[in-house]
Structures are given as C-alpha cells and as structure tokens.
N, C-alpha and C positions, 0 to 999 in steps of 0.2 A: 638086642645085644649091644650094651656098651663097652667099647675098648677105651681105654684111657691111655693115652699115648705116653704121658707121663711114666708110666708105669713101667715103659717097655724103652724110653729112650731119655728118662729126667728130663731137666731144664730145655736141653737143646739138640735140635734135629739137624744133623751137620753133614751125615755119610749117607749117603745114596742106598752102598749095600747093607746098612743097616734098613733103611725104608724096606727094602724086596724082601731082607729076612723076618721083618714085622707081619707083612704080608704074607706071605709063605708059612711063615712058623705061628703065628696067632692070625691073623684076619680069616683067612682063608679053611684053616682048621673048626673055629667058632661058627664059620657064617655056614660050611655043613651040617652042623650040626642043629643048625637053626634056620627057619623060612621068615625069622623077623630080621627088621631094617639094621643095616649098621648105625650105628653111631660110633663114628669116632670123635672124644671129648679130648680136648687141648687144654683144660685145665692143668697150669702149672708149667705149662711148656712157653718158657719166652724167647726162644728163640729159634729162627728156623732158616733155613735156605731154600732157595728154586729148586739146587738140586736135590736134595733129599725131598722134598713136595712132588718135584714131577717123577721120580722114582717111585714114591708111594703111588700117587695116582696112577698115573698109566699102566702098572703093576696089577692092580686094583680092576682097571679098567679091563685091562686082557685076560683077565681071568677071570670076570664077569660079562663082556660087555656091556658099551656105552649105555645101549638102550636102557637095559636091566639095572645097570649101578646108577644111573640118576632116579631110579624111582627109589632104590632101597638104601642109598647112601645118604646117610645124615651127619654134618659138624658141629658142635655145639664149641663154647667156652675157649673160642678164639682172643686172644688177644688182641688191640687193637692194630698193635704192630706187623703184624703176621697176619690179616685177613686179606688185604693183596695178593701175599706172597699165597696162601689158599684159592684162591679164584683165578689166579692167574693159572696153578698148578692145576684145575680143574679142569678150566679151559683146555690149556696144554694136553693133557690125558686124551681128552673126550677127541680132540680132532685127531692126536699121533693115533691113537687107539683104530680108529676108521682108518688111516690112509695103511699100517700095520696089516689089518684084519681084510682090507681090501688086495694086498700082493699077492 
C-alpha cells in the first residue's frame, strides 16, 4: 500500500494535527484493510517540519508498535532536504513510542 503524502498535505508538512489526521483518517483506515507494507511516498512534498514528522511518526508508531512498524514501514521519494528531518522523526517515534507504551 502506497500513500502519497502529497496528496493528502501538497507541497508542505507544517501542522502537527494535520499529520495525526493523515494517520487516523487514511494510514491507519488503508493499512486494515491490507497486511502489505506501508509506503509512505514524499514525492512532491518540499517542505517539512520536526513537528508535523514527529506527529506523523509517533502517531504511527502507537498504533502500530515500534517493533511491528519498522518491519512494515517503508519511505520512498524523500527530498534531499527533508531526509534528516525523516530520520530524525523516526528516531524520535521509535524511542517516545517505548518510554509511552512502557507507563
């Protein structure tokens, strides 16, 4: 299953609660209905923030878990701008997700 973020938020990823309502209203709806990997594709999106990335991931992450979403989570068609701001956001997820899921 490919989402194209594009689609859902154009050029640029600015609002936080727009991220949890991508997740919520399309990732999460799609990835029931499917036991294949995400892909979420950045083509088209040049710009992005911490916050909206660590919104989407951690979002992502709690309603998957850590373990489960690094096998089935795939990025594609990152810009080069924005591929920090991805890995960092990833990062971020994967550890708030565990200290979260650990209280």
């Amino acid at each position: 299953m490919t989402i194209k973020l594009f689609d859902h938020i154009g050029r640029s990823g600015l609002d936080s609660m727009r991220a949890v309502k991508l997740v919520n209203e399309i990732i999460v709806p799609q990835s029931i209905q499917s036991d294949e990997k995400i892909t979420l594709d950045f083509s088209g999106v040049t710009n992005l923030n911490s916050s909206f990335i660590n919104a989407l991931f951690l979002d992502i992450f709690l309603k998957f878990g850590s373990k489960n979403i690094l096998d089935k989570l795939r990025i594609t068609n990152c810009r080069s701008n924005i591929v920090d701001i991805v890995e960092a956001g990833l990062e971020y997820a994967d550890e708030r997700s565990k200290e979260l899921i650990a209280i």
